[in-house]
LOTITOR-384512 format. One record per residue: x, y, z of N, C-alpha, C in turn; residue in three letters; residue number from 1. Coordinates in nm, 2 decimals, decimal comma. Example, Ala and Ser with C-alpha at 12.3 -4.5 7.8 and 13.67 -1.06 7.14 Angstrom:
2
+--------+--------+--------+--------+--------+--------+--------+--------+--------+---------+-----+
:   n.c1 :   n.c2 :   n.c3 :  ca.c1 :  ca.c2 :  ca.c3 :   c.c1 :   c.c2 :   c.c3 : residuo : num :
+--------+--------+--------+--------+--------+--------+--------+--------+--------+---------+-----+
:   1,32 :  -0,57 :   0,78 :   1,23 :  -0,45 :   0,78 :   1,32 :  -0,33 :   0,78 :     ala :   1 :
:   1,28 :  -0,22 :   0,71 :   1,37 :  -0,11 :   0,71 :   1,29 :   0,00 :   0,79 :     ser :   2 :
+--------+--------+--------+--------+--------+--------+--------+--------+--------+---------+-----+
***
This chain:
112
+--------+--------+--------+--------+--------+--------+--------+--------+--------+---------+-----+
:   n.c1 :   n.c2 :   n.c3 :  ca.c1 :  ca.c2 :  ca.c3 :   c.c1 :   c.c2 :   c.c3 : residuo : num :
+--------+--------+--------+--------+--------+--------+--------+--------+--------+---------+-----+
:   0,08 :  -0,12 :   0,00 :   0,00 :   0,00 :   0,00 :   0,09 :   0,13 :   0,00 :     unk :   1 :
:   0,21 :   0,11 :  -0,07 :   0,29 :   0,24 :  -0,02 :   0,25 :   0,33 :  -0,17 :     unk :   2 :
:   0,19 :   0,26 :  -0,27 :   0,18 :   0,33 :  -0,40 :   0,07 :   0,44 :  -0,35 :     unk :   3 :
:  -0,02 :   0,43 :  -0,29 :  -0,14 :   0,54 :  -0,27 :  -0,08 :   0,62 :  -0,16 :     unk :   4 :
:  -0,15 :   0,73 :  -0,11 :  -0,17 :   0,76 :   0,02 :  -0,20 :   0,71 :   0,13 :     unk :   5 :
:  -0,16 :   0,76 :   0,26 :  -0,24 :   0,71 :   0,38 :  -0,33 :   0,71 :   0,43 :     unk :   6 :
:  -0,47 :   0,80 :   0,36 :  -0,60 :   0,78 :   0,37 :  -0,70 :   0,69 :   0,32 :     unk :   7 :
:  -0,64 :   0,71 :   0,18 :  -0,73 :   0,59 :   0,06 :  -0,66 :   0,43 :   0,12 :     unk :   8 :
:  -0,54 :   0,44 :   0,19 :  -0,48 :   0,29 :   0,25 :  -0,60 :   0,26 :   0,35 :     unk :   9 :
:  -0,55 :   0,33 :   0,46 :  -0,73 :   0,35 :   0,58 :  -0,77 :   0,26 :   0,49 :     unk :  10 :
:  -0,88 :   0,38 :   0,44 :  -1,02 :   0,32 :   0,40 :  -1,02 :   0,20 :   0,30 :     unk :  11 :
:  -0,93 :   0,16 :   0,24 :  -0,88 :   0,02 :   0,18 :  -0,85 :  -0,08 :   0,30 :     unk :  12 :
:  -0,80 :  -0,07 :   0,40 :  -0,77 :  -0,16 :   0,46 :  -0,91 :  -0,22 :   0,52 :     unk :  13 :
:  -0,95 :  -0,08 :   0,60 :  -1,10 :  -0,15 :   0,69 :  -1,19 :  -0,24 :   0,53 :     unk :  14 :
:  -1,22 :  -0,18 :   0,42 :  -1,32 :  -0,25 :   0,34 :  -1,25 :  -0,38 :   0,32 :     unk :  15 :
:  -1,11 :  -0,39 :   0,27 :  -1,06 :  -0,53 :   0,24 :  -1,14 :  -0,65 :   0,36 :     unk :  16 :
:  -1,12 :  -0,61 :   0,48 :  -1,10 :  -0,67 :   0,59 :  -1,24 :  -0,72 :   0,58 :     unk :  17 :
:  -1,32 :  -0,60 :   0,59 :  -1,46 :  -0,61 :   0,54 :  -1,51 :  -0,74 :   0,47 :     unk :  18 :
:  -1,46 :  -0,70 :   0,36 :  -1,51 :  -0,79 :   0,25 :  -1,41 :  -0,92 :   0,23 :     unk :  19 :
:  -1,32 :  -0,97 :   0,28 :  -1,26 :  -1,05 :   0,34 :  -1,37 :  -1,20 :   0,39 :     unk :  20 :
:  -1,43 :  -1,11 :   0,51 :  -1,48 :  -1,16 :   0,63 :  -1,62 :  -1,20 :   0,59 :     unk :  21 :
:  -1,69 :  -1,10 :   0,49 :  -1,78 :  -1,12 :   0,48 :  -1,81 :  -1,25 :   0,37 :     unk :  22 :
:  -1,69 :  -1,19 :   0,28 :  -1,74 :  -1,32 :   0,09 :  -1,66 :  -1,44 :   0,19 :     unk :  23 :
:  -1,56 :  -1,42 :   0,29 :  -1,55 :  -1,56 :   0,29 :  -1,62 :  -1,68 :   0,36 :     unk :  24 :
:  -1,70 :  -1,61 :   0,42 :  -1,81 :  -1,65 :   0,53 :  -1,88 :  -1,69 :   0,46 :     unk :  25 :
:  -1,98 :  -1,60 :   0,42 :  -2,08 :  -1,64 :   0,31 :  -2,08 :  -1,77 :   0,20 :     unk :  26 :
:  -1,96 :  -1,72 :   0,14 :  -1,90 :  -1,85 :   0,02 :  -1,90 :  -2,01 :   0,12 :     unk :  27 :
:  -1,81 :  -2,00 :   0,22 :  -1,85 :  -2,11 :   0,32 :  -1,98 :  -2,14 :   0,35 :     unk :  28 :
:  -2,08 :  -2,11 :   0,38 :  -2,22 :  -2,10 :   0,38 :  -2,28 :  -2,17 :   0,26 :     unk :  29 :
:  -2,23 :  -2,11 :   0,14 :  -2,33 :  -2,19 :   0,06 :  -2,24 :  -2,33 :   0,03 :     unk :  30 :
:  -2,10 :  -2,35 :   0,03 :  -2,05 :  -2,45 :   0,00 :  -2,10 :  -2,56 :   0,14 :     unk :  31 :
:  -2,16 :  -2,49 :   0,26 :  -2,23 :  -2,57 :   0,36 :  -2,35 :  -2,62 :   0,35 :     unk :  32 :
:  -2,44 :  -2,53 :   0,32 :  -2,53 :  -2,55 :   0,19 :  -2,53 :  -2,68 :   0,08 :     unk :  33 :
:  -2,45 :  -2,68 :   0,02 :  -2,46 :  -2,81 :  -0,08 :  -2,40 :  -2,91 :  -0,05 :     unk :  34 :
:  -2,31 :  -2,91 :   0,09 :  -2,29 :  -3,06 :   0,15 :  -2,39 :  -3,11 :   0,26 :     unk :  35 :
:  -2,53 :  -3,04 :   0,27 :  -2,60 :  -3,08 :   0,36 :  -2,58 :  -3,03 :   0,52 :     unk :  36 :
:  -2,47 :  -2,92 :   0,55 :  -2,46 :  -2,89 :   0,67 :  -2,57 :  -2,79 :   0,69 :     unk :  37 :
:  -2,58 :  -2,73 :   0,81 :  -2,66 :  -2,61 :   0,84 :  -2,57 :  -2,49 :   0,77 :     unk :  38 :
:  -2,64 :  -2,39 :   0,70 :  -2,57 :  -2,27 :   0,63 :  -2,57 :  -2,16 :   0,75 :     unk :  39 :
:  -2,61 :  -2,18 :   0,85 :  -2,62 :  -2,06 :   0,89 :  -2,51 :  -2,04 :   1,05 :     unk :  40 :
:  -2,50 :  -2,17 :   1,04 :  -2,42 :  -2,19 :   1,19 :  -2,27 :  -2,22 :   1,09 :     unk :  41 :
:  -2,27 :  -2,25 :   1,01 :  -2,13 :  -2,25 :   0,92 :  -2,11 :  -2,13 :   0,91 :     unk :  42 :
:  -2,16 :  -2,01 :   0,86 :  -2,13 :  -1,88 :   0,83 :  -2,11 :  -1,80 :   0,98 :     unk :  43 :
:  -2,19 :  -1,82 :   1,10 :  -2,14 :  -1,79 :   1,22 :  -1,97 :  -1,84 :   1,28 :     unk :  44 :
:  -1,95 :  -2,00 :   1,23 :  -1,80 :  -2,02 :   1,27 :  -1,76 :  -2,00 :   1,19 :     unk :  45 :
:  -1,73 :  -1,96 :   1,04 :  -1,60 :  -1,95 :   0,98 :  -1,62 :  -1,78 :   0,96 :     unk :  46 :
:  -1,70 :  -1,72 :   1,01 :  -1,68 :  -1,54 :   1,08 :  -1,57 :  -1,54 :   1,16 :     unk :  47 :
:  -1,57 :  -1,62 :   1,25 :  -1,49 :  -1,62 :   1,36 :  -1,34 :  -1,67 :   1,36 :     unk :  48 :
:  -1,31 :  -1,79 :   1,23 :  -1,24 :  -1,85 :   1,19 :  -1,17 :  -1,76 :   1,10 :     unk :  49 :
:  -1,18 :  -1,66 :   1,05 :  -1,14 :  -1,60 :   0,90 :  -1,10 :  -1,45 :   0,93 :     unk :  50 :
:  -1,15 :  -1,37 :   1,10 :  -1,11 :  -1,29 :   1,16 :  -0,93 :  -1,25 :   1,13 :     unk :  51 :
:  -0,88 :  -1,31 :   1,20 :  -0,74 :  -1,31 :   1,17 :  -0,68 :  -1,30 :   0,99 :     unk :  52 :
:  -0,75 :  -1,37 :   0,94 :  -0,70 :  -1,42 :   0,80 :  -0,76 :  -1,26 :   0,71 :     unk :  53 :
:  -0,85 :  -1,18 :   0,72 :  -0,90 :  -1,10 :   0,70 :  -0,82 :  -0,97 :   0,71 :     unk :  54 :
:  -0,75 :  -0,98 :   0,89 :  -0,67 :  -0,88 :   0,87 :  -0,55 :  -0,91 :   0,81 :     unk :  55 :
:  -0,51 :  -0,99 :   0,84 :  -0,32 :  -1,02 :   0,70 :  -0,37 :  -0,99 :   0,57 :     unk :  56 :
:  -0,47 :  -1,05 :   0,55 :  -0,49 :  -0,98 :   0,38 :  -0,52 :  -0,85 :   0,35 :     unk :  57 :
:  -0,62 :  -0,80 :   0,48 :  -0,63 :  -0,63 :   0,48 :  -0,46 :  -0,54 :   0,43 :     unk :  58 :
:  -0,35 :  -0,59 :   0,54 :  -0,26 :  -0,52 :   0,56 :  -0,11 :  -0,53 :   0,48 :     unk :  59 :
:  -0,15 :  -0,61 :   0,42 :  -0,08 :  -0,67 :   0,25 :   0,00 :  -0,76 :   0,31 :     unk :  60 :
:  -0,01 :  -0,87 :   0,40 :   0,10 :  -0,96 :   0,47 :   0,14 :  -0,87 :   0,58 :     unk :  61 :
:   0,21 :  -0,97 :   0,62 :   0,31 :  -0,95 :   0,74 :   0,43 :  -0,90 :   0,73 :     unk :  62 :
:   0,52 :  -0,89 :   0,63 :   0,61 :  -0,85 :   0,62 :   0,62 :  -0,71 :   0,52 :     unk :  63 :
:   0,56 :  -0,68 :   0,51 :   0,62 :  -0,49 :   0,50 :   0,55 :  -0,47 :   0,62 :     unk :  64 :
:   0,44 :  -0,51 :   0,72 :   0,41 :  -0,44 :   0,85 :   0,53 :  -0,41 :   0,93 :     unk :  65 :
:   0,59 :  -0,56 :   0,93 :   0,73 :  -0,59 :   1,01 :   0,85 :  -0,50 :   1,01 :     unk :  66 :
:   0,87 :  -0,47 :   0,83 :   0,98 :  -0,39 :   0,74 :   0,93 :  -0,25 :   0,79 :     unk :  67 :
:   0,84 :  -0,20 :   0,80 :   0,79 :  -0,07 :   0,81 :   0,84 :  -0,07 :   1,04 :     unk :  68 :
:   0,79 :  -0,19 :   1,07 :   0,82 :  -0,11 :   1,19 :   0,97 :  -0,09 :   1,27 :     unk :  69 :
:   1,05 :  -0,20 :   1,15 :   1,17 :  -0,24 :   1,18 :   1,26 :  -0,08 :   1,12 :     unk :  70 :
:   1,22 :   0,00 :   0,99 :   1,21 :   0,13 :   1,00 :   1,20 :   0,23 :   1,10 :     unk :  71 :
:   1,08 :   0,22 :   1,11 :   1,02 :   0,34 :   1,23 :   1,10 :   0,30 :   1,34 :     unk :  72 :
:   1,17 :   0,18 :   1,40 :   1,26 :   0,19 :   1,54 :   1,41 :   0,22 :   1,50 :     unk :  73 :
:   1,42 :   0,15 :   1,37 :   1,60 :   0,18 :   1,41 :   1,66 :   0,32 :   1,31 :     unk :  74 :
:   1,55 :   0,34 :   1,26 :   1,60 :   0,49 :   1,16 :   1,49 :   0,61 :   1,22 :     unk :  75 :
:   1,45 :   0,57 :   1,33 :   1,37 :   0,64 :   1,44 :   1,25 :   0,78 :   1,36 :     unk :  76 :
:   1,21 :   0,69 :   1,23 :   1,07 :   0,70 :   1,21 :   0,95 :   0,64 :   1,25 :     unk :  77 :
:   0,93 :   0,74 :   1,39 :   0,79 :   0,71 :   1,47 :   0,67 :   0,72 :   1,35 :     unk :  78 :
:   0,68 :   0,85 :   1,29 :   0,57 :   0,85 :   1,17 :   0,52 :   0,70 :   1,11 :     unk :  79 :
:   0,56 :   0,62 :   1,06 :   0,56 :   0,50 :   0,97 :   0,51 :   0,41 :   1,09 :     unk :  80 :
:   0,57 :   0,41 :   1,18 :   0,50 :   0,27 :   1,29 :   0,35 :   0,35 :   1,33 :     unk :  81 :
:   0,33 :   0,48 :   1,34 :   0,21 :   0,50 :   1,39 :   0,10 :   0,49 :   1,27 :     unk :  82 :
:   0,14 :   0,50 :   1,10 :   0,06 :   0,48 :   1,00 :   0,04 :   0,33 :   1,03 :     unk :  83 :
:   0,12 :   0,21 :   1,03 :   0,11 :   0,07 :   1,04 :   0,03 :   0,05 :   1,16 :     unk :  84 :
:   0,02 :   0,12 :   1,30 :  -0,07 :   0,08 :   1,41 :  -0,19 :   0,11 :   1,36 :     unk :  85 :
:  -0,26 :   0,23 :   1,28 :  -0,36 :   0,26 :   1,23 :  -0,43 :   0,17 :   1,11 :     unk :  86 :
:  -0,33 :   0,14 :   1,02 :  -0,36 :   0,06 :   0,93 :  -0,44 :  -0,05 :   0,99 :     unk :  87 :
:  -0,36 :  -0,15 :   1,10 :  -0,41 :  -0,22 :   1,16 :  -0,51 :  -0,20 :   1,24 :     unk :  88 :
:  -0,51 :  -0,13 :   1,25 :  -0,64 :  -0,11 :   1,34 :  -0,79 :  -0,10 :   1,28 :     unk :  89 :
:  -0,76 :  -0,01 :   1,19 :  -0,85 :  -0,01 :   1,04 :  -0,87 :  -0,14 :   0,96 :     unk :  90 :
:  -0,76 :  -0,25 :   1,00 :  -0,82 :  -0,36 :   0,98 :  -0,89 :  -0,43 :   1,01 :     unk :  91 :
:  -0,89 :  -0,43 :   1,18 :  -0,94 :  -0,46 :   1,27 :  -1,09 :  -0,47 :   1,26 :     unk :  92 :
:  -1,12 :  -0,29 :   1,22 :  -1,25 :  -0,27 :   1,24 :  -1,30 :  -0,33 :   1,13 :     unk :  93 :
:  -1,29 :  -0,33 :   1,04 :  -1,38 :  -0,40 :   0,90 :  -1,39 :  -0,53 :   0,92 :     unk :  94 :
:  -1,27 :  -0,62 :   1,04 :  -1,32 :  -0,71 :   1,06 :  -1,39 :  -0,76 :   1,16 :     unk :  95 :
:  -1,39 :  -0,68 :   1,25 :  -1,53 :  -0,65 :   1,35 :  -1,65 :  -0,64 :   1,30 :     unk :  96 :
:  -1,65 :  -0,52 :   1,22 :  -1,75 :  -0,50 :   1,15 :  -1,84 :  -0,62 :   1,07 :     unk :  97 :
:  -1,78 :  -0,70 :   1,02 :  -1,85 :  -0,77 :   0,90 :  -1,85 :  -0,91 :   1,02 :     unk :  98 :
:  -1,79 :  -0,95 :   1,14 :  -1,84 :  -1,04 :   1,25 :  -1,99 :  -0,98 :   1,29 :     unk :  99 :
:  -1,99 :  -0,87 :   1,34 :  -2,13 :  -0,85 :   1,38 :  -2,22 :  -0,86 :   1,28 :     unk : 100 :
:  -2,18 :  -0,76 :   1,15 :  -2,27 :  -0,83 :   1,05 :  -2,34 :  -0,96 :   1,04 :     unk : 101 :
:  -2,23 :  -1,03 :   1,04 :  -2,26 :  -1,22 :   1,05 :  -2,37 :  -1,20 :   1,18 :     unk : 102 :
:  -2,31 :  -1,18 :   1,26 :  -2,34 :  -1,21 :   1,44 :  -2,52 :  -1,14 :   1,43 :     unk : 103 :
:  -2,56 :  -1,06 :   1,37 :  -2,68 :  -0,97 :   1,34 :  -2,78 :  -1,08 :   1,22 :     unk : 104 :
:  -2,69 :  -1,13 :   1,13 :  -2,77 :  -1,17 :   1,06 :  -2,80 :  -1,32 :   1,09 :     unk : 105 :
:  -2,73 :  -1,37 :   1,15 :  -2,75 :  -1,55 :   1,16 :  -2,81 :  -1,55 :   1,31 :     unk : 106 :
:  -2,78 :  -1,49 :   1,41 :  -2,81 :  -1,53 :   1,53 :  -2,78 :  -1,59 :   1,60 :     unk : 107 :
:  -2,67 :  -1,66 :   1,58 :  -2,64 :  -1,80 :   1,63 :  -2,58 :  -1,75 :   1,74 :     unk : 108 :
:  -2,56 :  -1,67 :   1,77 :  -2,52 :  -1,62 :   1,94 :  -2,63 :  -1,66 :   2,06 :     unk : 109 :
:  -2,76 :  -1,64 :   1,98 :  -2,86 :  -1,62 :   2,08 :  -2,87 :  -1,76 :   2,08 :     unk : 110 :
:  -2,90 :  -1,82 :   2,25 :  -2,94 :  -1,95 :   2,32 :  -3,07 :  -1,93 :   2,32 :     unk : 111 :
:  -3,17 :  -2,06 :   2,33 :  -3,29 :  -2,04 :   2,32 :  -3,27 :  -2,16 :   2,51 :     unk : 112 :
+--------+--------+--------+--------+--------+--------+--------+--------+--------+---------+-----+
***
């Protein structure tokens, strides 16, 4: 993400993560769907399961996060480690976001 700015990155990161979380849930869902599982309790665990995988993809891998903070400490650009905390964090949220989504749309939280 070093080709754009650090705003349009933002708002690329949270949607990646987003849409990450959400097509890969869903897509699970229906491939749960045509093996006869329940679609809707499959799309609730692999929400939960695809969290993590959602932000690495958000944040382009692990390694330019790593290279950028390995930067910001030893050539004591604080700037660049604090755009990479945000990044991530911005990942974070999109993939929060599209868990609740799941969490809102399936239910499978609620006990009866």
């Amino acid at each position: 993400m070093k080709d754009i700015g650090f705003f349009p990155a933002f708002i690329e990161s949270y949607f990646i993560a987003l849409g990450v979380l959400l097509g890969g849930a869903l897509i699970g869902g229906i491939a749960s769907f045509l093996t006869g599982q329940p679609p809707l309790t499959a799309v609730y665990r692999l929400s939960s399961a695809l969290r993590i995988w959602a932000i690495v993809a958000a944040i382009g891998g692990t390694f330019d996060t790593v290279y950028s903070f390995e930067k910001g400490l030893f050539n004591a650009e604080t700037k660049d480690i604090f755009k990479q905390i945000l990044l991530i964090l911005s990942a974070l949220g999109g993939a929060q976001t599209g868990a609740l989504l799941i969490n809102w749309l399936t239910q499978e939280h609620i006990s009866s």
